[in-house]
C-alpha positions as CSV (number, residue, x, y, z in Angstrom):
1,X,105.9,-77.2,130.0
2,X,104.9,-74.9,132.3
3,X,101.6,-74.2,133.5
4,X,99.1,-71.6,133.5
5,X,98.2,-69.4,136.7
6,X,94.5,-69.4,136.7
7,X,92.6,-65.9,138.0
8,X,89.7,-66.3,139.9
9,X,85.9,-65.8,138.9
10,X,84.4,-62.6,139.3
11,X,81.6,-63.0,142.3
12,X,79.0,-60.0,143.0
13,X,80.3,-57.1,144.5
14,X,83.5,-57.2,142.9
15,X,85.6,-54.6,141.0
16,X,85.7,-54.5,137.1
17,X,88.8,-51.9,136.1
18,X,88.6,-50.3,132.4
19,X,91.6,-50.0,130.4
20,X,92.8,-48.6,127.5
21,X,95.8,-50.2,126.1
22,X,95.3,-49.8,122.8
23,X,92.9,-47.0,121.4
24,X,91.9,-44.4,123.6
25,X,88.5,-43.8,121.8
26,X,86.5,-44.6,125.0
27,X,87.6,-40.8,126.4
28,X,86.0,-38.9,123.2
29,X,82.5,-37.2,123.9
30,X,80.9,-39.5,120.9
31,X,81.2,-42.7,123.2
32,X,79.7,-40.6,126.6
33,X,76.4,-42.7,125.8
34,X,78.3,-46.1,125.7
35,X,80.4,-45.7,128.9
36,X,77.4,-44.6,130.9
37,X,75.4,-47.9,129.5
38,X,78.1,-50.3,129.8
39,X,78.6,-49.1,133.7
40,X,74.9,-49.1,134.0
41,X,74.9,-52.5,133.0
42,X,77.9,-54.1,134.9
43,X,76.0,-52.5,137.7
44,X,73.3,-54.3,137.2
45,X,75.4,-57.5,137.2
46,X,76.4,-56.8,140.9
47,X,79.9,-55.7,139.9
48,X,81.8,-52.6,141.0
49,X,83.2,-50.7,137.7
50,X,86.4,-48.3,138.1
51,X,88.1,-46.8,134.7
52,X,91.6,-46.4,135.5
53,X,92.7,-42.8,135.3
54,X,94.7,-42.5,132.0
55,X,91.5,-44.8,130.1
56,X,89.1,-41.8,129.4
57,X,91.7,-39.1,128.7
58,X,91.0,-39.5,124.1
59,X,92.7,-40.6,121.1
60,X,95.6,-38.3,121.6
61,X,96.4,-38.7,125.0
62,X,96.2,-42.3,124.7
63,X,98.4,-42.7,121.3
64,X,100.7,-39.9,122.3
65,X,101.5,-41.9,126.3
66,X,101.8,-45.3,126.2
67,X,104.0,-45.8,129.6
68,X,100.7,-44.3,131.1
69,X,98.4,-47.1,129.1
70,X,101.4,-49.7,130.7
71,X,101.0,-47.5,134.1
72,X,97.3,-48.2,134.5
73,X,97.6,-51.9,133.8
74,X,100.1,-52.6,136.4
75,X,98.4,-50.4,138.7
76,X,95.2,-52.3,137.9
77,X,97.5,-55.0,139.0
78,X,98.9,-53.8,142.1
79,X,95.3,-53.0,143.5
80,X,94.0,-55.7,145.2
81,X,90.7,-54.2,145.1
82,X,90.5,-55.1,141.8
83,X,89.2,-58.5,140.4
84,X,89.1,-58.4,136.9
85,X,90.7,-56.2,133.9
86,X,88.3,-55.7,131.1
87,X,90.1,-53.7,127.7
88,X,87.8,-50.8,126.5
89,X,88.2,-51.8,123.0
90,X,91.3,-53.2,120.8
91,X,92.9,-50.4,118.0
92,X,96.5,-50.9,116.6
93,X,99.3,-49.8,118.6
94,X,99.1,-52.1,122.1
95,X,102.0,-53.0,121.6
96,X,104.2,-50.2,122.4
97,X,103.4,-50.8,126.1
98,X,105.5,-53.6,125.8
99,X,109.0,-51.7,126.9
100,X,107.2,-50.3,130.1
101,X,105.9,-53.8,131.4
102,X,108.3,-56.5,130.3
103,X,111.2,-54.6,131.7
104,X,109.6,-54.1,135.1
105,X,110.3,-57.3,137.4
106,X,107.7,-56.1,139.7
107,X,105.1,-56.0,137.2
108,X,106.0,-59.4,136.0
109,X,105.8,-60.9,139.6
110,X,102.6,-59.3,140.2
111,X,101.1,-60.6,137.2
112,X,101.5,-64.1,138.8
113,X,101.0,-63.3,142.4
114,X,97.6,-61.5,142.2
115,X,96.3,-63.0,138.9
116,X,93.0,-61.6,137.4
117,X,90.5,-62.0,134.8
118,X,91.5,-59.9,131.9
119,X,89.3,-60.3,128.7
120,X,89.4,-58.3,125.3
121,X,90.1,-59.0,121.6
122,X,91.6,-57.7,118.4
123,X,94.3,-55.7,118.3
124,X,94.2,-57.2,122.6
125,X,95.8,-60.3,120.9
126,X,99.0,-58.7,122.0
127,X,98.4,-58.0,125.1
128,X,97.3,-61.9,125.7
129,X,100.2,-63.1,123.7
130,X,102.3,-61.0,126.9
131,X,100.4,-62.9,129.6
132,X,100.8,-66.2,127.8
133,X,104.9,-65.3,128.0
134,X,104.5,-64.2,131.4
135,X,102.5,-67.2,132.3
136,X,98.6,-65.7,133.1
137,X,95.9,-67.7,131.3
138,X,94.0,-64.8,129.8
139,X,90.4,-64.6,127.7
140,X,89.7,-63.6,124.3
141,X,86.4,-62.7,125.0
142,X,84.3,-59.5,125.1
143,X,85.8,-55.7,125.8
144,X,83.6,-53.1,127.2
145,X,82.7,-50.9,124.0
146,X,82.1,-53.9,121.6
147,X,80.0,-55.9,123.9
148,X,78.9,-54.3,127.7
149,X,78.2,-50.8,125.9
150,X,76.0,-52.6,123.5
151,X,73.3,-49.8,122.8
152,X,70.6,-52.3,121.9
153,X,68.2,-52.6,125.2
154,X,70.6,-55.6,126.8
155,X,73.5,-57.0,125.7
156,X,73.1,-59.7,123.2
157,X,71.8,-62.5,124.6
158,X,74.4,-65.2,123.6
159,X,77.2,-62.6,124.0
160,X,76.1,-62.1,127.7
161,X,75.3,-66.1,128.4
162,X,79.6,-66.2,127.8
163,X,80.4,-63.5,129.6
164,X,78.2,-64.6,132.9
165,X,81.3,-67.8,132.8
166,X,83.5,-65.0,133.8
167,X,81.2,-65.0,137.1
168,X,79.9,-68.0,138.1
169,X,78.2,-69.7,134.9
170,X,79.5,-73.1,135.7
171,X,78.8,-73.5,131.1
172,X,81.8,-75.4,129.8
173,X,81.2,-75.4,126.1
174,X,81.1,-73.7,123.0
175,X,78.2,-74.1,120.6
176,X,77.2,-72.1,117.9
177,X,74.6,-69.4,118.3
178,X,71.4,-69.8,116.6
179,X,71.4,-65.9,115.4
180,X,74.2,-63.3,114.2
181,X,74.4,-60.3,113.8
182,X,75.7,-57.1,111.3
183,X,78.0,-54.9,112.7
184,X,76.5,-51.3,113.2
185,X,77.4,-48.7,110.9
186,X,75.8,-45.8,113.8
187,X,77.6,-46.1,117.2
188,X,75.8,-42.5,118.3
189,X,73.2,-41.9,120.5
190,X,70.8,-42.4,117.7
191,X,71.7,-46.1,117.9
192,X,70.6,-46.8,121.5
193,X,67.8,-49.2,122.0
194,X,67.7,-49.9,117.9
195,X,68.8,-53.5,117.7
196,X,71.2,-55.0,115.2
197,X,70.6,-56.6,111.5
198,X,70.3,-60.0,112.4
199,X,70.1,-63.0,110.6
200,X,69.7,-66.8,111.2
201,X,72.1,-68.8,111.4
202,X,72.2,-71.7,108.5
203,X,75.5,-73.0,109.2
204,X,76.7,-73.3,112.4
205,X,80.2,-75.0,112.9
206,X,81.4,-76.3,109.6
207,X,84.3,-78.8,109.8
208,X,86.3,-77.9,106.8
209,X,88.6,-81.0,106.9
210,X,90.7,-83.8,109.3
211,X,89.4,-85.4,112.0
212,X,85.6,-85.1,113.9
213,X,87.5,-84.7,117.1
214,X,90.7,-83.1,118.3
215,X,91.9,-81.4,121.3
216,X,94.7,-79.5,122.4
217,X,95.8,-76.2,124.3
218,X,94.2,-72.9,122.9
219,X,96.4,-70.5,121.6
220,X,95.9,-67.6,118.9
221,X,94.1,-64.1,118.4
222,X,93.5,-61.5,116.1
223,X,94.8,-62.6,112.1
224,X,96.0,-59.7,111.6
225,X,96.9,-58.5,115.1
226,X,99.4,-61.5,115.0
227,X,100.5,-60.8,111.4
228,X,101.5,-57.4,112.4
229,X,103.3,-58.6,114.9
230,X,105.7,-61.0,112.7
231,X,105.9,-58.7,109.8
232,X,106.2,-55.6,111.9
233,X,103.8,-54.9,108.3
234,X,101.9,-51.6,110.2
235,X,104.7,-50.7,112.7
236,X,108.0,-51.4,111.8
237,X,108.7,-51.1,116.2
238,X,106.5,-53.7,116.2
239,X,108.5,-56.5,115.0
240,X,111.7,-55.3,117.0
241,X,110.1,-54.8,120.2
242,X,108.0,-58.1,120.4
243,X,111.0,-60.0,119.0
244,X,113.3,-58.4,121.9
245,X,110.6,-59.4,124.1
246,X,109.6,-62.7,123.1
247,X,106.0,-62.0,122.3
248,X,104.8,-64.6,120.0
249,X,105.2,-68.1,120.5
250,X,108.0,-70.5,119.5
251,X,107.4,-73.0,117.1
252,X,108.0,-75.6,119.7
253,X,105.5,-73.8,121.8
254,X,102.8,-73.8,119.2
255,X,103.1,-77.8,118.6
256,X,99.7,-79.8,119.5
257,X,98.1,-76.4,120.4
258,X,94.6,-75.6,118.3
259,X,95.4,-72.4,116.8
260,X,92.5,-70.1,116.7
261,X,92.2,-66.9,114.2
262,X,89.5,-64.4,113.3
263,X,89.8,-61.8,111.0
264,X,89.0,-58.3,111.8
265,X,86.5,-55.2,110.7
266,X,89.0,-54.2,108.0
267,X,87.4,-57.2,106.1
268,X,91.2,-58.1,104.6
269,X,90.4,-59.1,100.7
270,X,91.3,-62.8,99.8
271,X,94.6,-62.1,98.4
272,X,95.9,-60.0,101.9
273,X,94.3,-63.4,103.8
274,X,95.9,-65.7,101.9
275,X,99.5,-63.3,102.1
276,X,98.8,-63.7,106.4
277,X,98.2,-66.7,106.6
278,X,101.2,-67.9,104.8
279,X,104.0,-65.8,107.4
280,X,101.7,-67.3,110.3
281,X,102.2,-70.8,108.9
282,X,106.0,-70.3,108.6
283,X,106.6,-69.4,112.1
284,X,103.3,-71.9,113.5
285,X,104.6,-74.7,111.4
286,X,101.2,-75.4,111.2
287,X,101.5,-79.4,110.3
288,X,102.0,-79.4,114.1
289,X,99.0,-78.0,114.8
290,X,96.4,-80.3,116.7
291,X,93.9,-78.6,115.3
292,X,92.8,-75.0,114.2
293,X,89.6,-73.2,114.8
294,X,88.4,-70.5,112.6
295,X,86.1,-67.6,113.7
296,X,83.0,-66.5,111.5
297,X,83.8,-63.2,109.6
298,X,82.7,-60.2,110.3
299,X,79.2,-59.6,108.1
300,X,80.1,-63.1,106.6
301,X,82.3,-61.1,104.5
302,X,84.7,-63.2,102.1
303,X,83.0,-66.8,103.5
304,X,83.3,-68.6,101.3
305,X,86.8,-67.2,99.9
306,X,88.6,-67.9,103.1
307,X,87.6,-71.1,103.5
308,X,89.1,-72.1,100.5
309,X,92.3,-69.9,101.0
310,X,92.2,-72.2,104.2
311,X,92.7,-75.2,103.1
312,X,94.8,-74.4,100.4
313,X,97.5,-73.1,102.8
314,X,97.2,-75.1,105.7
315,X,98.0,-78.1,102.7
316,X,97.7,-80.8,104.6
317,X,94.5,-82.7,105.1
318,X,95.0,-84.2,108.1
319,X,95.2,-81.2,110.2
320,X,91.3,-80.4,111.6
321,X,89.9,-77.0,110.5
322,X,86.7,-75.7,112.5
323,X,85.1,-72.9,110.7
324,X,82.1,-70.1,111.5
325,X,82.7,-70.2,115.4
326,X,81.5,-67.4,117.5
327,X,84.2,-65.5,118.9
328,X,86.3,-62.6,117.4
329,X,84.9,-59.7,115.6
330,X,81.6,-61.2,114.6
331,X,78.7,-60.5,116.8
332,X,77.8,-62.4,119.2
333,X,80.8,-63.7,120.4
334,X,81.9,-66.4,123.1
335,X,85.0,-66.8,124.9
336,X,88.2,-68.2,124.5
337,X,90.4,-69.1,127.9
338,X,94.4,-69.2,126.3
339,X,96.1,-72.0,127.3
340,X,93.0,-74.1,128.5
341,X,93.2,-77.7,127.3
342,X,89.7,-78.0,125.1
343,X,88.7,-80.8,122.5
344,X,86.1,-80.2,119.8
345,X,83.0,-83.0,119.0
346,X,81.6,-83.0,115.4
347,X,78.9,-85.3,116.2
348,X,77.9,-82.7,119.0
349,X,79.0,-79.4,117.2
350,X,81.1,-78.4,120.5
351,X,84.3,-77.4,122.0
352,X,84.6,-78.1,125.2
353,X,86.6,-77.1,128.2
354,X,88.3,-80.1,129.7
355,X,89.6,-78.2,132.6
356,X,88.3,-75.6,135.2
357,X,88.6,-72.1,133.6
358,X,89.3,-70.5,137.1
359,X,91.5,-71.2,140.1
360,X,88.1,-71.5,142.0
């Protein structure tokens, strides 16, 4: 087994790059207001924030050139100015950088030799699922549009309490936030300084079934991000090039791991959940599973359903099922280090971290 090359923490008067790996909508005119608040605010934190030159160039550009999307991670890389990697926002085609990077030895060697923070989600779940191959422990945590660029006055509070791990927060546990929020349905300028819908939270972490405390490796991402990339469902590419490349875990690789999923904005119905589930099972073999870890949905939509559609496919009772944690496209979210040996508490309502998240 081998293990995971820890980056370091992020300390004040470091450099934060922004890349677009996935969807270049950071670049269009509509989100001017968010990058100038999101760099405002990582300012403020004491860090340094560079975009990498192919991460504001729009939609097109960005859909239309992924070797420059692969271009500006390596470069990102390469720089040793540079600290951390922070993803703009996810989208639906990341993995088509995959050609440019895995073939490139140096790319792959630098990877390991000047390891960094990178942090993102969604359709980022393939981009994580290509460090975990090349051996970088990674973060499913915030991205820069969803979270930094928050247009309320400050980010959300328990959003930001996760992020300040990534620079010194010496927090080693997840627990669930007291509040959540809707997602916005007005991203303009007209949104800034209006906070979110929010609403209590009455549930916290519910422990759907198995055992009050398990622990195990973290490993997983985006439902449908990782569905996509077994059933090659949106792309068929997809499913060639991350099978030529090895992206998604072996079975043998995913035994005594806690598997965590979240759904994403598209809200997938109960039937399409259950359909997702069932091809991640086949190639998770899920009975060897330490555990799995559910995030809430997005808007609470389908709660109740996919609980349900849970346990009904996971079929077997022994195997522990978290549900209604904070991380993945539900705001506020937490963060999620891959590969990072963590064991969940019933009695305390926690995951913890039972090893350091950073190489120092």
């Amino acid at each position: 087994v081998k293990t995971m090359i820890k980056p370091k923490k992020l300390k004040k008067g470091d450099t934060i790059a922004v890349v677009s790996l996935s969807r270049g909508v950071l670049g269009e005119d509509f989100c001017k207001h968010q990058v100038k608040i999101g760099t405002e605010r990582l300012k403020k934190m004491g860090l340094n924030v560079i975009f990498m030159p192919n991460s504001l160039k729009g939609i097109k550009y960005t859909e239309e050139h992924p070797e420059k999307r692969a271009q500006d991670l390596k470069e990102a890389f390469k720089n040793p100015d540079i600290n951390g990697i922070l993803c703009a926002i996810g989208g639906i085609d990341g993995f088509k950088i995959f050609p440019y990077l895995m073939e490139d030895e140096e790319f792959k060697k630098i990877v390991l030799e000047n390891p960094k923070l990178f942090t993102g989600f969604s359709d980022t779940s393939v981009h994580h699922m290509m460090f975990h191959r090349l051996g970088l422990q990674t973060f499913y945590g915030p991205s820069f549009l969803t979270d930094i660029a928050e247009t309320e006055n400050e980010m959300l509070p328990y959003t930001e309490k996760y992020w300040n791990i990534y620079t010194g927060s010496t927090l080693n546990e997840i627990t669930s936030s007291d509040i959540w929020y809707e997602e916005r349905t007005d991203f303009s300028e007209k949104s800034v300084g209006v906070p979110r819908i929010s609403h209590k939270e009455t549930k916290g972490f519910e422990l759907l079934q198995g055992n009050e405390n398990f622990s195990g490796k973290l490993l997983g991402g985006c439902l449908e991000s990782l569905y996509n990339i077994i059933s090659g469902h949106r792309f068929k590419e997809q499913k060639e090039i991350c099978e030529k490349y090895n992206i998604f875990p072996s079975s043998e690789e995913w035994r005594d791991k806690i598997l965590f999923i979240e759904t994403s904005e598209g809200k997938s119905s109960p039937e399409e959940y259950e359909k997702m589930l069932n091809v991640i099972k086949e190639k998770v073999v899920f009975d060897s599973l330490s555990g799995i870890i559910v995030g809430k949905p997005q808007n609470e939509s389908y709660y109740e359903e996919y609980k349900k559609i849970l346990c009904k496919v996971v079929n077997n009772p022994d195997i522990p099922i978290v549900y209604n944690v904070n991380f993945g496209h539900a705001y506020p979210r937490c963060i999620l280090p891959y590969g990072v040996n963590a064991e969940y508490r019933h009695s305390e309502r926690k995951i913890i971290f039972n090893e350091p998240l950073f190489s120092e």
